[in-house]
C-alpha positions as a Python dict, from the first residue, in 0.01 Angstrom:
ca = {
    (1, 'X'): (0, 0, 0),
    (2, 'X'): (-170, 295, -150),
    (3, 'X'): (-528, 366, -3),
    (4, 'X'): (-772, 369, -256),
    (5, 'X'): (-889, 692, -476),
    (6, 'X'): (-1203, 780, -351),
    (7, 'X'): (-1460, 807, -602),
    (8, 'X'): (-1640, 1142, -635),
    (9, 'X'): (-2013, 1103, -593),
    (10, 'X'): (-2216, 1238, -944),
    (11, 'X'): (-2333, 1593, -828),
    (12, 'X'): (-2734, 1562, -980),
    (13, 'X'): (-2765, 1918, -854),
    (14, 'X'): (-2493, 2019, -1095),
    (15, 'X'): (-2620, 1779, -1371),
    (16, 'X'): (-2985, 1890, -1327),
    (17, 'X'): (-2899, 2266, -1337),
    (18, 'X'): (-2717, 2239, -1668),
    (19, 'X'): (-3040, 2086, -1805),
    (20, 'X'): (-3248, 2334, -1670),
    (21, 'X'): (-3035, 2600, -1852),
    (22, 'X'): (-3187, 2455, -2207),
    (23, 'X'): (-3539, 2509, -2086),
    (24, 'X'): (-3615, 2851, -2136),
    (25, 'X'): (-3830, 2766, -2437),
    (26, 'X'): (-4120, 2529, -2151),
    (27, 'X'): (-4382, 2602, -2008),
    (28, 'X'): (-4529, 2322, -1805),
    (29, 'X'): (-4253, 1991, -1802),
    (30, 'X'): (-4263, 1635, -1612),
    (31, 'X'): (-3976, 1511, -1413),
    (32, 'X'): (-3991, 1138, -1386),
    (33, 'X'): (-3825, 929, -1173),
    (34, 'X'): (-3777, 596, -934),
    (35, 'X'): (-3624, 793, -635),
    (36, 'X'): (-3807, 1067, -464),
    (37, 'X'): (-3477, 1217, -312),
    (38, 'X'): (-3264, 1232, -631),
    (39, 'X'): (-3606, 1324, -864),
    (40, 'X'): (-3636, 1566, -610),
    (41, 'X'): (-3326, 1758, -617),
    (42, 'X'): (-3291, 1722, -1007),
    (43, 'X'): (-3659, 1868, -982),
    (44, 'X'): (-3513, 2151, -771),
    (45, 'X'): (-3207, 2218, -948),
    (46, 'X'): (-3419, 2246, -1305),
    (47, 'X'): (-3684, 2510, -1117),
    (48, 'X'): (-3337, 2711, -987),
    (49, 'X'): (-3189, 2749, -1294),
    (50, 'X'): (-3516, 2906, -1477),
    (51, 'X'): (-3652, 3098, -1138),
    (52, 'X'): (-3428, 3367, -1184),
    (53, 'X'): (-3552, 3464, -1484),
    (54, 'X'): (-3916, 3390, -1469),
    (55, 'X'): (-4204, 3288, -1216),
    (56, 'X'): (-4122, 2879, -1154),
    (57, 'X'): (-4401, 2668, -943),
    (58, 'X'): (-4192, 2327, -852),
    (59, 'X'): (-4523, 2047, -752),
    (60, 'X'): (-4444, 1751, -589),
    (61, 'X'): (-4640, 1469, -694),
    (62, 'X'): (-4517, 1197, -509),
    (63, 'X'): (-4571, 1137, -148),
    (64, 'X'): (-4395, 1353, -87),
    (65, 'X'): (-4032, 1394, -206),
    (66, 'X'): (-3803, 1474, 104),
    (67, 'X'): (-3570, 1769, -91),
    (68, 'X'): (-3867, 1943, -221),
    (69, 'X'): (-4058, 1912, 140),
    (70, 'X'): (-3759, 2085, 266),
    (71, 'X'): (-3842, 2389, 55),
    (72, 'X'): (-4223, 2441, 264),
    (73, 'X'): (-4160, 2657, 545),
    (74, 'X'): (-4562, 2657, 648),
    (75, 'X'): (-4771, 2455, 895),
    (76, 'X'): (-5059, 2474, 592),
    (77, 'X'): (-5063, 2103, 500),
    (78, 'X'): (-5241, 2159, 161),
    (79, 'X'): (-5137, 2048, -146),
    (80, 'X'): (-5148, 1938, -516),
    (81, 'X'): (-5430, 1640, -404),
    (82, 'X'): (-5640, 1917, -213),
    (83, 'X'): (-5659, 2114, -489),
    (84, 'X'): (-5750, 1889, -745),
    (85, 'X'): (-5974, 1669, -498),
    (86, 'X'): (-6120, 1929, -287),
    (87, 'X'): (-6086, 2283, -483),
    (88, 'X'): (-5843, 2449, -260),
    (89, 'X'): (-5719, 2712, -405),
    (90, 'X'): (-5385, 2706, -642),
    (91, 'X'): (-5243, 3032, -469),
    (92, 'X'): (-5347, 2886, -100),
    (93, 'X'): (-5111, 2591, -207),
    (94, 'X'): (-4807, 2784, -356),
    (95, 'X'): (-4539, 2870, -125),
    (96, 'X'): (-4240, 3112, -173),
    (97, 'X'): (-3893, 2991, -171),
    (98, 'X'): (-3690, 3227, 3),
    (99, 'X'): (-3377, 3350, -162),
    (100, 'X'): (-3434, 3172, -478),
    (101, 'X'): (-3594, 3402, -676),
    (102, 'X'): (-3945, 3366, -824),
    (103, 'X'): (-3954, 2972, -699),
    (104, 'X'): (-4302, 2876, -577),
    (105, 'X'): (-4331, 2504, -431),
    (106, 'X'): (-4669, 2306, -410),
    (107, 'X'): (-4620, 2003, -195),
    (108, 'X'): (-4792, 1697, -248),
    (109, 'X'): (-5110, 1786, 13),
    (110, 'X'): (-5287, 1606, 334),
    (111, 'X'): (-5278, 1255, 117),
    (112, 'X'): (-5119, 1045, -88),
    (113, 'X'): (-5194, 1156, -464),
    (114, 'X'): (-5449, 934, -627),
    (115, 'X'): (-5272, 950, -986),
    (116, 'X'): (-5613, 720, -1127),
    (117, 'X'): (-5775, 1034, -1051),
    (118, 'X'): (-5555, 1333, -1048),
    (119, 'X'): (-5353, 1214, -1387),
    (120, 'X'): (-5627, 1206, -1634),
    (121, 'X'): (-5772, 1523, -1531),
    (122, 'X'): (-5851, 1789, -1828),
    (123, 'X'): (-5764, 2036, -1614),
    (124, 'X'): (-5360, 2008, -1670),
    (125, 'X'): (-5435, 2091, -2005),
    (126, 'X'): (-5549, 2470, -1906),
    (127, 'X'): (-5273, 2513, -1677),
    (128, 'X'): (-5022, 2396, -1914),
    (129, 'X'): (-5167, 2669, -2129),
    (130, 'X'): (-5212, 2905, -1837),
    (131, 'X'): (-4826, 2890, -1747),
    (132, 'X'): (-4749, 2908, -2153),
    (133, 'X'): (-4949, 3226, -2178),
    (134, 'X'): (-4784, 3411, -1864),
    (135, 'X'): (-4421, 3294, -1966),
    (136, 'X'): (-4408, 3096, -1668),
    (137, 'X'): (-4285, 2732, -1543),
    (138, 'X'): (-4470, 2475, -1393),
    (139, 'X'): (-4256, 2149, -1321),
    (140, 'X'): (-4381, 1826, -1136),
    (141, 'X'): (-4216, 1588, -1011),
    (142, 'X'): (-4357, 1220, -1013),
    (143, 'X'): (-4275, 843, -1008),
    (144, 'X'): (-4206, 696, -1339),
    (145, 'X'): (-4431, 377, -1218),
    (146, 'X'): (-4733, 630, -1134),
    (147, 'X'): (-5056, 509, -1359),
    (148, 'X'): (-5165, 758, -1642),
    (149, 'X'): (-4818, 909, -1686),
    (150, 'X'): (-4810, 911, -2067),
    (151, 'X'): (-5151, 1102, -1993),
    (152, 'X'): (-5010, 1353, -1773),
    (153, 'X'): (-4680, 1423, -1985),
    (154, 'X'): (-4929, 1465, -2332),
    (155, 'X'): (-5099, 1783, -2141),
    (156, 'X'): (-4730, 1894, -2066),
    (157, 'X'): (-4408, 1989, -2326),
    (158, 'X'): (-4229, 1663, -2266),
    (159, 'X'): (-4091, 1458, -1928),
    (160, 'X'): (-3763, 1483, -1788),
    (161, 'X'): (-3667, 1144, -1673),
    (162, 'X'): (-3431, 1131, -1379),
    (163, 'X'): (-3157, 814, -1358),
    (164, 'X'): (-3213, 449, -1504),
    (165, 'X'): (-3558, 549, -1498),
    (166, 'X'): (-3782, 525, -1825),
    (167, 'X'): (-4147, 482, -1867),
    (168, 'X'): (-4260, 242, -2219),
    (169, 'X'): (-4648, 410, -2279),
    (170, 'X'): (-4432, 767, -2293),
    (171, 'X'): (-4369, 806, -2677),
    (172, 'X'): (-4002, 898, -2727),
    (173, 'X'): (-4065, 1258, -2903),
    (174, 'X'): (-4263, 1358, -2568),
    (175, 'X'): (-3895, 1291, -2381),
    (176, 'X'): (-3718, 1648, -2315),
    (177, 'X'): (-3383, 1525, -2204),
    (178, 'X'): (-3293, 1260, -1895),
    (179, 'X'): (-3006, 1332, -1617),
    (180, 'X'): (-2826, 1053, -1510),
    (181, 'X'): (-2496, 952, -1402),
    (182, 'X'): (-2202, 857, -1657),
    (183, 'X'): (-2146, 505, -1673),
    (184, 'X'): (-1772, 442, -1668),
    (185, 'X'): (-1556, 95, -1750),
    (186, 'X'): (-1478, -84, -1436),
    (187, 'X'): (-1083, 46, -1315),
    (188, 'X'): (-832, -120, -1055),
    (189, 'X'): (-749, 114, -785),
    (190, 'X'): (-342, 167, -720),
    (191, 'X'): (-224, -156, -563),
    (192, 'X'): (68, -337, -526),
    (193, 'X'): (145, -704, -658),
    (194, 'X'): (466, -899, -491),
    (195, 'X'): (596, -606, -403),
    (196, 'X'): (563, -390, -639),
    (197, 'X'): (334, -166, -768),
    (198, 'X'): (137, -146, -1049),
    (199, 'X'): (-85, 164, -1112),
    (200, 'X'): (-428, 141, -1292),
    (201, 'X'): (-494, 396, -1520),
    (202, 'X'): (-585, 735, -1344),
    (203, 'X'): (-1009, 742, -1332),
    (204, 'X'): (-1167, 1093, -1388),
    (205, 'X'): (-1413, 1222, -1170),
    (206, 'X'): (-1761, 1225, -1316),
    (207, 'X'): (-1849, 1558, -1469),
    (208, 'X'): (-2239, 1672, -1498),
    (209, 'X'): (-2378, 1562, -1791),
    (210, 'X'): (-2725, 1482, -1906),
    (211, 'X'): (-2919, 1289, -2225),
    (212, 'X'): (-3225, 1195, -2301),
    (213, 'X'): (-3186, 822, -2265),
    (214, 'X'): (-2852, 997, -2427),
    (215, 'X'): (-2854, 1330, -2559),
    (216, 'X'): (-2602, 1406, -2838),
    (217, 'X'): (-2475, 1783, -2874),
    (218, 'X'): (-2733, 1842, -3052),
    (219, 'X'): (-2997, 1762, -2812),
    (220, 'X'): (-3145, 1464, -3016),
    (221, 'X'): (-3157, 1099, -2874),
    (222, 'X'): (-2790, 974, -2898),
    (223, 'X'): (-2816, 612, -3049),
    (224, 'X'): (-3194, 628, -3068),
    (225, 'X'): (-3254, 648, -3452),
    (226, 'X'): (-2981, 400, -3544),
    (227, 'X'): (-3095, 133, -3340),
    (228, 'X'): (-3450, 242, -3540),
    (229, 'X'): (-3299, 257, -3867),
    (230, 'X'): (-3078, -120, -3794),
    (231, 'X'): (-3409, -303, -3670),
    (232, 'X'): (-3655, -187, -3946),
    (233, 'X'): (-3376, -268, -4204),
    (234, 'X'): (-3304, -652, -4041),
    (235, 'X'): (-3688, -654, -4020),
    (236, 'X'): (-3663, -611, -4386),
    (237, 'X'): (-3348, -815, -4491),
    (238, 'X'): (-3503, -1144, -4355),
    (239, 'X'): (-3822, -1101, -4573),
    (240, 'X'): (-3576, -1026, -4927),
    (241, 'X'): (-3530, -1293, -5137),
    (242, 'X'): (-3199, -1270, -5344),
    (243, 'X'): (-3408, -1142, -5686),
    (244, 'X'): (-3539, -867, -5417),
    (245, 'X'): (-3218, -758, -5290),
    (246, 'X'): (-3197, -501, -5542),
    (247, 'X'): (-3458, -298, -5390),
    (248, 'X'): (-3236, -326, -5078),
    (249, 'X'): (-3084, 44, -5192),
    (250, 'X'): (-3393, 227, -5255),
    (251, 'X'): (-3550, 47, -4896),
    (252, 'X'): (-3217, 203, -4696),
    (253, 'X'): (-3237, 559, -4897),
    (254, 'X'): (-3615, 569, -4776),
    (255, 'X'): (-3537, 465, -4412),
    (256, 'X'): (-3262, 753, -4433),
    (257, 'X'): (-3485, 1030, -4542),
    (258, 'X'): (-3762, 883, -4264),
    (259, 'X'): (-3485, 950, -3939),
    (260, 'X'): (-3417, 1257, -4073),
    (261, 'X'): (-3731, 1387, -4097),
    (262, 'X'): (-3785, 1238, -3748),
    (263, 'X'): (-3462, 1350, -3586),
    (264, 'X'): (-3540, 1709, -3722),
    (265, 'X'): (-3889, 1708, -3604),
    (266, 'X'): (-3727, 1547, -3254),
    (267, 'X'): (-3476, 1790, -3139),
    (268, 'X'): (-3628, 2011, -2847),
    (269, 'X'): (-3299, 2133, -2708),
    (270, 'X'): (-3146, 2202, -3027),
    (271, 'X'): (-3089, 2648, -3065),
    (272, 'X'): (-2971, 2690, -3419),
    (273, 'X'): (-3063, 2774, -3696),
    (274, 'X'): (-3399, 2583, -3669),
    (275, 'X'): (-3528, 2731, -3389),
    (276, 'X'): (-3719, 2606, -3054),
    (277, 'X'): (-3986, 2383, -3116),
    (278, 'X'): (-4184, 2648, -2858),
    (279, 'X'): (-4182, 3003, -2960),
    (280, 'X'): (-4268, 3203, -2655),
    (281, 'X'): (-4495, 3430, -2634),
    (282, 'X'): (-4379, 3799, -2590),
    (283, 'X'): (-4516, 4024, -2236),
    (284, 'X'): (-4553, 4354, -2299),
    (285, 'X'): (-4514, 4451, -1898),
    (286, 'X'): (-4466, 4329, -1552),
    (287, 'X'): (-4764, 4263, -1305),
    (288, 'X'): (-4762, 4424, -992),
    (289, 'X'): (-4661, 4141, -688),
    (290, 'X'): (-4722, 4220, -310),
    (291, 'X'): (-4773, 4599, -376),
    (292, 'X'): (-4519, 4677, -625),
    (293, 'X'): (-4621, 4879, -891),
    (294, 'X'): (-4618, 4851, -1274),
    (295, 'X'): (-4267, 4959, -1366),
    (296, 'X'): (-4206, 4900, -1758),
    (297, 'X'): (-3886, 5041, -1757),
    (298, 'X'): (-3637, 4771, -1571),
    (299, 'X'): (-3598, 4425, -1719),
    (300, 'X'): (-3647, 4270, -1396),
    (301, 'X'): (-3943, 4044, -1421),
    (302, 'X'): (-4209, 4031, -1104),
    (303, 'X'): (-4475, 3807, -1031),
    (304, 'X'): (-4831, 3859, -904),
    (305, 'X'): (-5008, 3515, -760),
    (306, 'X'): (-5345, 3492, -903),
    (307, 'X'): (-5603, 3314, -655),
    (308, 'X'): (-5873, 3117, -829),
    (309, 'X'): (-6094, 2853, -756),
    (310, 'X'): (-5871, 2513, -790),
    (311, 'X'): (-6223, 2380, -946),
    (312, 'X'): (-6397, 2545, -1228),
    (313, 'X'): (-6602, 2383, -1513),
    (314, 'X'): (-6538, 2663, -1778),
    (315, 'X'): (-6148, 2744, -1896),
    (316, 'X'): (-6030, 2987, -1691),
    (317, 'X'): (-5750, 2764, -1541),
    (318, 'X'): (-5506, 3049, -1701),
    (319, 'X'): (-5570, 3296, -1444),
    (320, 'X'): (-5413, 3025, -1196),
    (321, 'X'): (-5097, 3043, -1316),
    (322, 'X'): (-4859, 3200, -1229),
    (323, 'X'): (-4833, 3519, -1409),
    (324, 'X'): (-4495, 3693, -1518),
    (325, 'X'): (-4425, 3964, -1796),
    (326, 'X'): (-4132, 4128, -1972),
    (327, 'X'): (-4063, 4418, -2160),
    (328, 'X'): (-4222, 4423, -2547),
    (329, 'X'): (-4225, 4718, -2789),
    (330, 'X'): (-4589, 4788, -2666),
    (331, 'X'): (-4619, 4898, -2276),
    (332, 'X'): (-4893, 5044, -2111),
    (333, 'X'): (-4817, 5253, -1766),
    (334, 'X'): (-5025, 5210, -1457),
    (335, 'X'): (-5160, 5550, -1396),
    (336, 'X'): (-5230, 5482, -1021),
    (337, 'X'): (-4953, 5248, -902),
    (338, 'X'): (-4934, 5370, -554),
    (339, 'X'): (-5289, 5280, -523),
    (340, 'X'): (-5157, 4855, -574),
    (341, 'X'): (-5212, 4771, -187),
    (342, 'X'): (-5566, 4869, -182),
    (343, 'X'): (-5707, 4765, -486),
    (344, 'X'): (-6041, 4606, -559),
    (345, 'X'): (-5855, 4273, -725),
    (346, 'X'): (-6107, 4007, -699),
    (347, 'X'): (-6425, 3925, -863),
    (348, 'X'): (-6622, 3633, -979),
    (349, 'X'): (-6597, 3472, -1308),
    (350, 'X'): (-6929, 3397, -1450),
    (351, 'X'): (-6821, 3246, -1797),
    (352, 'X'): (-6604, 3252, -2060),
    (353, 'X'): (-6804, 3335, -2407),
    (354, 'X'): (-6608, 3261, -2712),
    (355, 'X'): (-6746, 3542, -2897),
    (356, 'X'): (-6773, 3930, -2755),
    (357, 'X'): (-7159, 3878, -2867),
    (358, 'X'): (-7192, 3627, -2618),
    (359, 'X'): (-7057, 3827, -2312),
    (360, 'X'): (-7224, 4166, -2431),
    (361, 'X'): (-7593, 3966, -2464),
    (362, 'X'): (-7453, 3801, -2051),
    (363, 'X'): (-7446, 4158, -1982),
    (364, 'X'): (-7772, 4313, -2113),
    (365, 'X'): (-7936, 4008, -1974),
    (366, 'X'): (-7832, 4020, -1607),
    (367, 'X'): (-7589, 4285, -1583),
    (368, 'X'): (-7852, 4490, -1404),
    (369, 'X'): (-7854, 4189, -1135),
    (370, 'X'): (-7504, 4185, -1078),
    (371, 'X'): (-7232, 4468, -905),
    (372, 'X'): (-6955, 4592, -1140),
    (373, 'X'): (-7052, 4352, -1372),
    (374, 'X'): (-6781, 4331, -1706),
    (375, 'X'): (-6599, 4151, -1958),
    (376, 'X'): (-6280, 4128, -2101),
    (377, 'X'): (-6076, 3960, -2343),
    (378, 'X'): (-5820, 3643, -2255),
    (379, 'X'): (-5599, 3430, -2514),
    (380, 'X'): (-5684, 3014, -2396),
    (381, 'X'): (-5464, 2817, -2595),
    (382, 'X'): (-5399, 3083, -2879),
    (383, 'X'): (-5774, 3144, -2903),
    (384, 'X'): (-5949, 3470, -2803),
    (385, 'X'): (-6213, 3390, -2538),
    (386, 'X'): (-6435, 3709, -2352),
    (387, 'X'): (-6459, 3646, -1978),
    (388, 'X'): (-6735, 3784, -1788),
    (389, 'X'): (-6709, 3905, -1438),
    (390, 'X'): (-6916, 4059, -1112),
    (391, 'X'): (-6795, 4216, -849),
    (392, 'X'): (-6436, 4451, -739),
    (393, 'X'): (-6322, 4363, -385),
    (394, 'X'): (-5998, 4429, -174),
    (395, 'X'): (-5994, 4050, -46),
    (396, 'X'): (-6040, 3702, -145),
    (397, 'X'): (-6327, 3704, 69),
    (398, 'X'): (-6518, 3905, -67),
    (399, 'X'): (-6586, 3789, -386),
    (400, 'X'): (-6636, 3417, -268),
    (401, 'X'): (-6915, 3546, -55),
    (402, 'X'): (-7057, 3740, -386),
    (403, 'X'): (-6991, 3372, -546),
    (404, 'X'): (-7204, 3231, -273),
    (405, 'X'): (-7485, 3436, -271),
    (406, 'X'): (-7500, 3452, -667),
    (407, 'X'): (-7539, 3085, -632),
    (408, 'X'): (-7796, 3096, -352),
    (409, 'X'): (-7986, 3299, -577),
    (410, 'X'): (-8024, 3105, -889),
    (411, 'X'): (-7777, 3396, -1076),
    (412, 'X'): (-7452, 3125, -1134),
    (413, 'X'): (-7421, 2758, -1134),
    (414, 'X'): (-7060, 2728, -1109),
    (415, 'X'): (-6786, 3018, -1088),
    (416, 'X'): (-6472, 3101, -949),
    (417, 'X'): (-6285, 3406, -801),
    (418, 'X'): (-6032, 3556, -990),
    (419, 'X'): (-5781, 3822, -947),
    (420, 'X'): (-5784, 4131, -1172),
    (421, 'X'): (-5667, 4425, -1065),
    (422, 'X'): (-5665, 4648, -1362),
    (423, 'X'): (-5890, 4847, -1533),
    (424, 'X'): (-5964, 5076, -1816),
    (425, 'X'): (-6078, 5435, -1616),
    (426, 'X'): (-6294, 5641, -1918),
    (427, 'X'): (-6424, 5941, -1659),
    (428, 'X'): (-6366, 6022, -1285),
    (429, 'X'): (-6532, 6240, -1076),
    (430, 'X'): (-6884, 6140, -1220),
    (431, 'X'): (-7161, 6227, -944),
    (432, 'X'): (-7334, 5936, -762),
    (433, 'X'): (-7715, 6047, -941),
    (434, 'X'): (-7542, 6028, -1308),
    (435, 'X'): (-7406, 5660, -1271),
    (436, 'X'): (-7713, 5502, -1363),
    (437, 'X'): (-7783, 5628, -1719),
    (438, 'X'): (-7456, 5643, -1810),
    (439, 'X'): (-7360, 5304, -1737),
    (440, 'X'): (-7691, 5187, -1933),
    (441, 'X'): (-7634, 5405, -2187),
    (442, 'X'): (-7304, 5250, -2241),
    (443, 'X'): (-7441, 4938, -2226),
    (444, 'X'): (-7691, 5010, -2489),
    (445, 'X'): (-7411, 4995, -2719),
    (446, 'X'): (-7247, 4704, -2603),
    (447, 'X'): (-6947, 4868, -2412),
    (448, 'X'): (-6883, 4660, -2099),
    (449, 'X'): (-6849, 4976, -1868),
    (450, 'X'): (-6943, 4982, -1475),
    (451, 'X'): (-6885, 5183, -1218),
    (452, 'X'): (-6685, 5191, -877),
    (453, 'X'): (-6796, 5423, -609),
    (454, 'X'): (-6462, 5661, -454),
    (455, 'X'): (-6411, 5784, -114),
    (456, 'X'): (-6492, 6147, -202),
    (457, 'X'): (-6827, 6036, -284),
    (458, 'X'): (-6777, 6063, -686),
    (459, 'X'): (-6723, 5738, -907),
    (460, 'X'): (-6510, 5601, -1135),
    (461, 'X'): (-6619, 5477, -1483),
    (462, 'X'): (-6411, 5197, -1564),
    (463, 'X'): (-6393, 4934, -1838),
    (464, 'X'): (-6302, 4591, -1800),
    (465, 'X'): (-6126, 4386, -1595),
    (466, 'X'): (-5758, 4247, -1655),
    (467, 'X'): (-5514, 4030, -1431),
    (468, 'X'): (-5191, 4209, -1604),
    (469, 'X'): (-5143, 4483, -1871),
    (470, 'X'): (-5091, 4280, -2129),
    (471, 'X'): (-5391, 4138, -2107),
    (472, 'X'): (-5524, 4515, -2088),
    (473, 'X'): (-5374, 4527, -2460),
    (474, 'X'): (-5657, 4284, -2582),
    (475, 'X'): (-5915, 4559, -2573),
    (476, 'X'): (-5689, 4881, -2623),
    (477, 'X'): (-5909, 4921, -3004),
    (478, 'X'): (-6216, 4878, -2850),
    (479, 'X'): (-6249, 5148, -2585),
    (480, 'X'): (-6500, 5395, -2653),
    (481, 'X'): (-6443, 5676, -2868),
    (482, 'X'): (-6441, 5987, -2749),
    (483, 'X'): (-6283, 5944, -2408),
    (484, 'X'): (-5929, 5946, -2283),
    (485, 'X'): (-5898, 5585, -2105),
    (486, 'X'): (-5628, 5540, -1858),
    (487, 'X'): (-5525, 5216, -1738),
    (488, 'X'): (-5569, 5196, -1350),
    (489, 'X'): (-5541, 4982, -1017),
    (490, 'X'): (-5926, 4877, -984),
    (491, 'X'): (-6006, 5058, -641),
    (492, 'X'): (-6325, 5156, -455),
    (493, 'X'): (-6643, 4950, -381),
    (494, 'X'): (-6916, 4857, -589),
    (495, 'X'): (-7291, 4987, -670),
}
């Protein structure tokens, strides 16, 4: 008797990855499913196949999925619930993968995640936009029986739903794709009957595939608009008398034209002639990460971790994510790169003003109060907002004690630390005495100019404040006239 062929076991890394190839067009996804070990890996797999190309943070959002835990190699228990619950930072949280590129995981955190709480939050909203801004990936993995799930995938691009797995309040044009295994027609294995044998036809070895509840080739919802088209038009058969049958025609061309508008308005993975649903947004430059300077000139992306306040009342959940650039016909070159490792990065974000009249009057009213005290442009969610800042320090530290004591003093009622390490520089070498009335002279007309002291004893007048170059771009046509700006690492302390 011949033993039985062994049947292969469906490879979700494999199935996951060829998904996650399709997704270069996301910015913040959901990946839904019953099992946190194969939601997990499928999670992983996805994050892989985009984290060579771009910054990826992979959060784990149940309690805690076992592949995804694997990936944490730190004693910090902190996680996605801490942040949200307790305002630990987003960059405290994010943990390098090694050898996998730009992968950053955020495990689940010291609890369970309460998804009444965490789910609704408005605050997925700006980090969905954060990560669409930088070019970047945020993926989370959850269970599809988690409350508020339809609530968490509207602030994303879509879910991702792993397996038999499906969720009913998550409308079907918010579904991205689904991985799960092939289902075959039950097969006899190679036996033999009264002595003789009888083989059953040979069975194939699953190969990776995926579908969103059945994707078709052309990444729509195999099966989905026919069984829509067949119900509405039974629906509408039982109602038709025989004198109404006529109309049955005109009721089928309508129903027609209705799935193709829908199917064409449906297909996310589809790369024709159409397009992506998503345009991405072009980076001009890479950020500096971990002391590397700005180097325009290779394609090879690098990331910079931005640490921020996981709490903030105003909008500024952008400069939490993670931030990435590539190469665009525009580039601006970091004049100072070798001074990266000691620059003053942080400051405190006093507000976001949605006009540059509203951050120039923050800084004729109390700019005199506050050190280094600046604005600068930031695209939230395609609109241009003018963040105001205090303060250029070397640590973390530093600026949350400036965020304290602003608060102690009545200057700030809420605020968060940000990272921005660039700067316009307009003059150098400007003695100590002259600071003053230039900077208020500047300020007079509404030019958000302050001034960092150097180790010679001069100072540097700089402009703005910027976590990346691009960014820098914002205010290129608004520099003063008459001086020769540079853009620099921030570095030096403040008056």
């Amino acid at each position: 008797m011949t033993a039985p062929t062994a049947r292969r076991l469906f490879d979700w890394e494999a199935a996951g990855h060829e998904l996650g190839a399709k997704l270069g067009e996301y910015h913040a996804i959901v990946v839904a499913g019953l099992d946190p070990v194969i939601t997990g890996r499928v999670a992983i797999a996805l994050a892989r196949a985009q984290s060579d190309a771009r910054r990826v943070a992979l959060g784990d959002l149940f309690a805690e999925s076992p592949p995804i835990q694997d990936l944490v190699h730190s004693d910090d228990p902190h996680g996605i619930v801490d942040s949200f619950l307790y305002g630990v930072s987003l960059t405290k949280i994010a943990r390098p993968v090694p050898d996998a590129g730009q992968l950053y995981v955020m495990p689940s955190g010291t609890e369970p995640p309460t998804y009444d709480e965490i789910l609704p939050n408005p605050r997925w909203h700006r980090l969905a936009a954060g990560f669409r801004e930088m070019n970047s990936l945020l993926i989370l993995a959850i269970p599809t029986s988690a409350p508020h799930l339809e609530t968490l995938v509207a602030a994303m691009n879509g879910v991702v739903f792993v397996g038999d797995a499906a969720a009913a309040d998550v409308p079907v044009s918010r579904v991205i794709g689904a991985v799960r295994e092939p289902r075959e027609e039950s097969q006899r294995d190679d036996v033999h009957v009264a002595g003789e044998k009888h083989e059953a036809p040979r069975r194939h070895a699953p190969t990776p595939s995926f579908a969103a509840r059945g994707l078709d080739a052309q990444g729509m919802p195999a099966g989905a608009l026919r069984k829509l088209l067949r119900s509405l038009t039974q629906k509408l058969t039982r109602k038709l008398t025989r004198n109404q049958m006529a109309a049955v025609g005109g009721v089928a061309l309508t129903l027609i034209a209705a799935g193709i508008a829908l199917w064409l308005a449906y297909r996310p993975l589809a790369g024709n002639a159409s397009g992506p649903i998503l345009k991405r947004e072009p980076d001009c430059t890479k950020l500096a990460a971990a002391g590397t300077p700005c180097t325009p000139t290779t394609p090879t992306p690098t990331v910079a971790i931005t640490p921020a306040a996981a709490r903030s009342d105003s909008s500024s959940d952008t400069s939490k994510a993670a931030a990435i650039a590539t190469p665009s016909p525009t580039v601006l070159t970091v004049a100072n790169p070798a001074d990266s490792t000691v620059a003053a990065a942080f400051a405190v974000q006093l507000m976001a003003a949605n006009t540059q009249a509203g951050a120039i009057l923050k800084l004729q009213n109390d700019g005199k109060k506050l050190p280094a005290a600046t604005f600068a442009p930031a695209i939230i969610q395609g609109v241009r907002w003018f963040k105001v800042v205090s303060g250029a320090f070397a640590t973390y530290a530093g600026a949350d004690s400036l965020l304290a004591l602003l608060k102690q003093r009545n200057l700030l009622r809420s605020g968060n630390v940000v990272r921005l390490p660039f700067a316009y520089r307009i003059d150098s070498g400007v003695p100590v005495k002259a600071v003053p009335a230039m900077v208020a002279a500047y300020g007079d007309r509404g030019q958000p100019v302050y001034a960092l002291q150097q180790v010679d004893g001069t100072a540097w007048l700089l402009v703005g404040a910027y976590e990346s170059p691009e960014q820098a771009l914002l205010y290129r046509e608004s520099l003063p006239s008459g001086t020769q700006p540079v853009l620099v690492y921030r570095k030096g302390r403040s008056f």
